[in-house]
C-alpha positions in Angstrom: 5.9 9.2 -28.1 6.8 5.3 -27.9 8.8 3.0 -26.3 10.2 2.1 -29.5 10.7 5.1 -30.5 13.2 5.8 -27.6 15.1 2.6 -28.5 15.5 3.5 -32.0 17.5 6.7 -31.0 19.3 4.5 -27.9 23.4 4.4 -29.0 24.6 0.7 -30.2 26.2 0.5 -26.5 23.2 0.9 -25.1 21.2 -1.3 -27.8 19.0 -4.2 -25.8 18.7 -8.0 -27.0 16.3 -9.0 -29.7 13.9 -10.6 -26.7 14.1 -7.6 -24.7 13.0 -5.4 -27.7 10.0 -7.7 -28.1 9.3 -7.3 -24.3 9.5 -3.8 -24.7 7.0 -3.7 -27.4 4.3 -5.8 -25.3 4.9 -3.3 -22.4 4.3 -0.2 -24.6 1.0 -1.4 -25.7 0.1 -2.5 -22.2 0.6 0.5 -20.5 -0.6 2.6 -23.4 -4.0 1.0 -23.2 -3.7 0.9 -19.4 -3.2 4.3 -18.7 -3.7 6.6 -20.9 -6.8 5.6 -21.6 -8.2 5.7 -18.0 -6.5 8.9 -16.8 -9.5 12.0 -16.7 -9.4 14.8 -13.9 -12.1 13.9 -11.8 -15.3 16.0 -12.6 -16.2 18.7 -9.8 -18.9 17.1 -7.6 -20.5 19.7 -5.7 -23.4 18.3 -3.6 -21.7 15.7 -1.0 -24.9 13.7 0.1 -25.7 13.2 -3.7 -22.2 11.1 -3.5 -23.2 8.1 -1.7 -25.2 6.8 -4.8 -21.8 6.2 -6.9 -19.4 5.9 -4.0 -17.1 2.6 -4.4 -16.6 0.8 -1.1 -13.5 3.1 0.0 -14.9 6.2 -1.3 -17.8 5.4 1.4 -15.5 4.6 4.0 -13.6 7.6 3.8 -16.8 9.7 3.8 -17.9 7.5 6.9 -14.2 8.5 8.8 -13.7 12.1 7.4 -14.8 14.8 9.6 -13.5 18.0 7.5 -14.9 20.0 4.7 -13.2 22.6 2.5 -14.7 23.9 -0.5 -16.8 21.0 -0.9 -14.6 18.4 -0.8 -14.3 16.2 2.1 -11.0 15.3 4.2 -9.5 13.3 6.8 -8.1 14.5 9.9 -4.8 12.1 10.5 -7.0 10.9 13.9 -9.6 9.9 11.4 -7.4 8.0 9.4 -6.3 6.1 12.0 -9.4 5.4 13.3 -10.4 4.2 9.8 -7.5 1.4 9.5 -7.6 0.5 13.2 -11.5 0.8 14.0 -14.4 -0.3 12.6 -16.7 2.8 13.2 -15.9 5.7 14.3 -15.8 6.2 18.2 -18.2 9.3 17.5 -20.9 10.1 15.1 -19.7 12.2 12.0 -20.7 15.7 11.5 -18.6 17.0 8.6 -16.9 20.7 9.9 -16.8 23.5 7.5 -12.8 24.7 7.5 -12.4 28.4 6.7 -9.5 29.6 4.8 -7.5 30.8 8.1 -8.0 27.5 9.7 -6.7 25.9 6.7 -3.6 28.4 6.3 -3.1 27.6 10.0 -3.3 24.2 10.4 -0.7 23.7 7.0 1.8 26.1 8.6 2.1 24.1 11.5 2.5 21.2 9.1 6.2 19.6 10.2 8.4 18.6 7.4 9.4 15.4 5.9 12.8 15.3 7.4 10.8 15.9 11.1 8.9 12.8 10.2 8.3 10.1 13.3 6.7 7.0 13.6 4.2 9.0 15.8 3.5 11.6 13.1 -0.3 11.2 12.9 -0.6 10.7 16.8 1.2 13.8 16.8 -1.1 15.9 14.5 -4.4 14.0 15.2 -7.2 16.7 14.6 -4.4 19.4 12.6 -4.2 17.9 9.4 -6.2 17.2 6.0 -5.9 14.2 3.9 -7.5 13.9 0.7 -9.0 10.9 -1.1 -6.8 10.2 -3.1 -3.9 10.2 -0.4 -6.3 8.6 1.9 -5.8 5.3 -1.4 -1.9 6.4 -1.2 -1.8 5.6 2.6 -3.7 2.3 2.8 -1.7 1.3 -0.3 1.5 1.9 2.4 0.5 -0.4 4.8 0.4 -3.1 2.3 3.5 -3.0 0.8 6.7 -5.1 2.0 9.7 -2.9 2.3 11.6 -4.9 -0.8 8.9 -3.0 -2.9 9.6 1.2 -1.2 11.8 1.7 -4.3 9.6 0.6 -7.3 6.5 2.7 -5.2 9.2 5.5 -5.5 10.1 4.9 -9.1 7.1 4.7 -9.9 6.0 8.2 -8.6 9.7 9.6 -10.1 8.9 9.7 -13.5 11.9 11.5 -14.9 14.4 8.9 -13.3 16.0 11.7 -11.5 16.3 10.0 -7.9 13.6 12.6 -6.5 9.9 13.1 -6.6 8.5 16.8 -6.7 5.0 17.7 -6.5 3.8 17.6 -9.7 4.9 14.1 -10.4 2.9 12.8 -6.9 -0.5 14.5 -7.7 -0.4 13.3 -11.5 0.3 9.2 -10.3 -2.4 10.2 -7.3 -4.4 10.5 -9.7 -3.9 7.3 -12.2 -4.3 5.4 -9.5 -7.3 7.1 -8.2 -8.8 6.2 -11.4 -7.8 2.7 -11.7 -8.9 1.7 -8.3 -12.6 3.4 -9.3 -12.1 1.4 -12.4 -11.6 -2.0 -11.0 -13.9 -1.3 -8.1 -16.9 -1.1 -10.8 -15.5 -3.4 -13.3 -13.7 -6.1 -11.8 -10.7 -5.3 -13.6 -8.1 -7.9 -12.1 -6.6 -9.1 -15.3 -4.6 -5.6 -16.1 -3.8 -5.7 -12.6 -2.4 -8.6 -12.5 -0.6 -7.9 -15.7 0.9 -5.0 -13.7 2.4 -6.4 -10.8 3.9 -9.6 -13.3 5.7 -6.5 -15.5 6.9 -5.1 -12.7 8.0 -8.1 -10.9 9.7 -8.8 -14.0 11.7 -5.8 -14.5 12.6 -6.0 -11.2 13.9 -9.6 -11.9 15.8 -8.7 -15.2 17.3 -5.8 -13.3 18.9 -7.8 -10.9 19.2 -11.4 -12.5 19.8 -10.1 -15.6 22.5 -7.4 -14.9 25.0 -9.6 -16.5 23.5 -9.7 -20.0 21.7 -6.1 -20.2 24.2 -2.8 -19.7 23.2 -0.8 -16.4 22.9 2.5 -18.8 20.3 0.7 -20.8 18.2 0.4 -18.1 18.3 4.1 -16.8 17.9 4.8 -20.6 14.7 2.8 -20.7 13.1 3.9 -17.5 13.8 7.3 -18.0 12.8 7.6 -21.4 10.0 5.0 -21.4 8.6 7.6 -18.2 9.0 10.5 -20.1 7.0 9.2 -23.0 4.1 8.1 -20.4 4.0 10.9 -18.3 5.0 13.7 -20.3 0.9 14.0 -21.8 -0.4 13.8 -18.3 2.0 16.4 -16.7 1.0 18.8 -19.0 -2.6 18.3 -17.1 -1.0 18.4 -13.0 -1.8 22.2 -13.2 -4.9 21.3 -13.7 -5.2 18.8 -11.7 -3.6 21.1 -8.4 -6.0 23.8 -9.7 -9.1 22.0 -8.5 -7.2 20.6 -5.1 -5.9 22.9 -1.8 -2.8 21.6 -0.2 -3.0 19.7 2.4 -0.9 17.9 5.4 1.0 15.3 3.2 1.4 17.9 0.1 3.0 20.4 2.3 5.3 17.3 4.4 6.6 16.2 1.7 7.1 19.6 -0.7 7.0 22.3 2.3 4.5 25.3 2.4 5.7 26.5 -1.1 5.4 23.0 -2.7 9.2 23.7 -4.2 10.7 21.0 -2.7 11.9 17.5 -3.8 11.6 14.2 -1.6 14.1 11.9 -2.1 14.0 8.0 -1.7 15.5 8.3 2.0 12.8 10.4 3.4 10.2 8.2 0.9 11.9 5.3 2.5 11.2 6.9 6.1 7.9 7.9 5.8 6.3 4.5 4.6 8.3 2.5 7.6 7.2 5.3 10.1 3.5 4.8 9.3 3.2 0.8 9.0 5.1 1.3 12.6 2.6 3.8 13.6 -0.5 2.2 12.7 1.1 -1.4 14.1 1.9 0.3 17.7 -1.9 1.5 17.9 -3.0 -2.2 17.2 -0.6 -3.3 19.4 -1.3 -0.9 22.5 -4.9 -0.8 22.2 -4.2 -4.5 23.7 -1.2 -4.6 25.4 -2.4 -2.1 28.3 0.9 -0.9 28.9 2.5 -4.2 28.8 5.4 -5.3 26.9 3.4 -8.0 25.1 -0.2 -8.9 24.5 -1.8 -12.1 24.8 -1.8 -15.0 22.1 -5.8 -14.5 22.4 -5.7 -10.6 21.5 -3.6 -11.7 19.1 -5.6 -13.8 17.1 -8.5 -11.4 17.8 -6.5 -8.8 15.2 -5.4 -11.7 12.6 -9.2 -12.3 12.3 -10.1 -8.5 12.2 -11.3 -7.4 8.7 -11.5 -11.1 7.6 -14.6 -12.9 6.4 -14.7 -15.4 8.7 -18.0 -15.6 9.8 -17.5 -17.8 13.3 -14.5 -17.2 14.9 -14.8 -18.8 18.2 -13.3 -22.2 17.0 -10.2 -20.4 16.5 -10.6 -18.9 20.0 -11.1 -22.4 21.6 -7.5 -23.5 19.9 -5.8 -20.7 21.7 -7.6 -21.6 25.1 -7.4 -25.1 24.3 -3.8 -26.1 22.6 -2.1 -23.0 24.5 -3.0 -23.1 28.2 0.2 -21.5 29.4 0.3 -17.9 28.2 3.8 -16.4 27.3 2.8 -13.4 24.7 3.5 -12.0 22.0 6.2 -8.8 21.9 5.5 -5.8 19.7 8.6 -7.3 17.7 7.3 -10.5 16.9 3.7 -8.8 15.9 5.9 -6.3 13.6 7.6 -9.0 12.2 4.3 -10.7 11.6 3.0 -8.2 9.7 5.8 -7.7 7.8 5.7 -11.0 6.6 2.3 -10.5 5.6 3.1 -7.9 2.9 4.8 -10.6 1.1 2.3 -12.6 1.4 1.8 -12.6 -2.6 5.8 -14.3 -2.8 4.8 -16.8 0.1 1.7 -17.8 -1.7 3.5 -18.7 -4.3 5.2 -21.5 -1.8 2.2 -22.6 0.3 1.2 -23.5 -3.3 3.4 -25.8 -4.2 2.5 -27.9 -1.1 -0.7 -27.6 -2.4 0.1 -28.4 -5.7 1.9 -31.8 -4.4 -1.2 -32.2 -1.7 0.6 -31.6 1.3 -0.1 -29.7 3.8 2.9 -27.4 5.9 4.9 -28.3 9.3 6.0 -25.7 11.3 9.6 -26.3 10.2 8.3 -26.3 6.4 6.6 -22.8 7.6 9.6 -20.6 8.9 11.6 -21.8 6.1 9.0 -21.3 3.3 8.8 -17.3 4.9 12.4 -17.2 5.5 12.9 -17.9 1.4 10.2 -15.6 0.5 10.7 -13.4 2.5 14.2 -13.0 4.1 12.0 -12.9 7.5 13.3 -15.2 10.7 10.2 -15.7 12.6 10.5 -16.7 16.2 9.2 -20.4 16.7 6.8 -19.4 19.5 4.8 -16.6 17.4 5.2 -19.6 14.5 3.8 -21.7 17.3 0.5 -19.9 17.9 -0.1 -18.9 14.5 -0.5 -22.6 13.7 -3.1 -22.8 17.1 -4.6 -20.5 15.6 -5.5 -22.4 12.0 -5.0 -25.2 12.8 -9.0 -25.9 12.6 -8.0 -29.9 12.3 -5.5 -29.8 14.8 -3.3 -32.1 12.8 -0.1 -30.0 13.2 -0.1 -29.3 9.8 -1.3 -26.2 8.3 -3.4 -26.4 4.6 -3.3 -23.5 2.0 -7.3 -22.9 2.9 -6.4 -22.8 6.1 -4.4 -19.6 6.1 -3.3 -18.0 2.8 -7.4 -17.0 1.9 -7.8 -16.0 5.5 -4.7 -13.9 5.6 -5.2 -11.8 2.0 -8.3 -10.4 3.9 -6.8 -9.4 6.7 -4.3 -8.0 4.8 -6.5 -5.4 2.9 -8.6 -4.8 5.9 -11.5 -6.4 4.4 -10.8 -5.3 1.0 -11.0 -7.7 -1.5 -8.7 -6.0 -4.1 -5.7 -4.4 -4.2 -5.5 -0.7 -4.7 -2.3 0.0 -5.6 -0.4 0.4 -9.4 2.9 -0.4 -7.5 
């Protein structure tokens, strides 16, 4: 099956221009080499300690957080997830529990689903739950992405372009992205990466810019067709894929305890907010002590969280120093914050042109540089510290080094590279 294929049987009404045949062409190539090249059900493991020798950076802190083991395969309880994105050990040492097949029947019954969904849904569950690997890479991949991108995550997984994702479909893009993310751990593979996010910024772009020149049914043609012909091999392989997994907390949230069901783009939509809320409000609590703001110290004590910077009590003393009177920082603001930081990529692209020119960024430069990149108003005091903060120089301006390099750390938690395919 090929791309071009599927446009050679496309009706003239539907017909694309010439340049969007060629693009067409280049993406065919691109994601045949991409994917189905690097797609392989994962080879049964069976001796767990033996793992640590080939474990990537995130497979070993996953086995450092999980506390649960099923049929030799380890999982996450949703406490230990949290503890893994908001701590950086585990409050207690790790002794990996045998579940029995009652326990595990149990603890998926009491599963609520997706509809029940809150933004307190792991606090909820803490120690009844099981999260696998490879939703343990779908969850971090969450909490990076800006809400503009929900629906291409969502299209992504909703390969036949029918507006809902079943169960097959979420375990066979799982799984891809599984494999990439071992791929470019151990390869450095940034390049198709990066060729990635472009094509789908692209499409995205063309979509909307372009609606004027290319038909609306040529693009559901395309997506749907172009999804079938990519997906179609590897969904003959999801019952393979589910025989060597059990269900687990997410699988049965999102399909229910029969795995028939379908989740739409609301409830997709829902989830995703609930848990960047959920794992914001920890953060946020953890400092506040019951107040209705923390202070602008706490608060640069989580920007530098999971960051390399390797002396951070020079941007301490600006906070003590060039902010004497504390006012705080609201859960709002912090949210908003963070938000902004999931678009950090389109900001970027901004700050560089200051950088470009040699300038460095005003606070008045700042809020509008996010505002266009991001649609985000933040407020002038949380604009305020955050320049305290980097403001190394203290020459009220605020350099590309200064922040962007600092924040892409903090924004994967330490990571370096970006897990996710969308």
């Amino acid at each position: 099956l090929s791309t071009s294929g599927v446009l050679g049987r496309m009706p003239p009404s539907a017909q694309p221009p010439a340049f969007l045949k060629t693009l067409v062409n280049v993406i065919e190539q691109f994601f045949l080499h991409t994917f189905f090249l690097s797609v392989k059900i994962a080879e049964s493991r069976s001796d767990l300690e033996d793992l640590d020798l080939y474990a990537t950076s995130r497979e070993q802190r996953f086995r450092i957080f999980a506390s649960l083991e099923f049929e030799g395969q380890l999982y996450m309880t949703p406490y230990d997830f949290i503890q893994s994105v908001t701590s950086d050990a585990p409050k207690r040492a790790k002794k990996w529990r045998s579940l029995s097949k009652q326990e595990l029947n149990q603890i998926l019954i009491e599963t609520p689903p997706v509809w029940k969904g809150s933004s307190k849904l792991f606090r909820n569950l803490r120690e009844k739950g099981l999260i696998s690997y490879t939703e343990y890479l779908f969850l971090l991949c969450i909490l990076t992405k800006p809400h503009a991108g929900f629906k291409i995550a969502f299209n992504m997984f909703d390969t036949d372009g029918n507006e809902m994702v079943d169960k097959k479909e979420f375990l066979v893009l799982q799984e891809i992205f599984r494999k990439k993310n071992e791929k470019r751990e151990r390869k450095g593979d940034e390049e198709k990466r990066i060729m990635l996010l472009c094509f789908l910024k692209l499409l995205q772009v063309l979509k909307t810019d372009g609606k004027d020149l290319v038909p609306r049914s040529y693009w559901d043609t395309l997506r749907r067709s172009t999804s079938q012909a990519l997906f179609s091999d590897l969904a003959e392989r999801a019952d393979d894929i589910s025989s060597l997994l059990s269900d687990t907390t997410l699988l049965v949230h999102f399909f229910g305890k029969k795995g028939k069901a379908e989740l739409n783009f609301d409830d997709f939509y829902r989830f995703m907010d609930n848990l960047q809320t959920e794992v914001l409000e920890i953060e946020f609590l953890s400092y506040s002590n019951g107040m209705n703001t923390i202070s602008e110290e706490d608060f640069a004590h989580i920007l530098l969280r999971y960051t390399n910077v390797e002396n951070t009590s020079s941007y301490l003393e600006n906070v003590h120093c060039r902010i004497p009177e504390e006012k705080g920082i609201t859960f709002d603001e912090f949210r908003s914050f963070f938000q902004f930081l999931n678009n950090l990529e389109d900001f970027a692209i901004a700050m560089q042109m200051y950088n470009f020119a040699n300038r460095s960024i005003g606070q008045d430069e700042f809020k509008r540089a996010v505002y266009v990149a991001t649609g985000l108003k933040l407020s002038a005091h949380l604009v305020n510290t955050v320049f305290k903060i980097f403001d190394v120089d203290r020459d009220d301006q605020l350099s590309y080094k200064e922040f962007i390099g600092i924040m892409k750390d903090r924004l994967n938690r330490g990571f370096r590279v970006r897990i996710c395919l969308f």
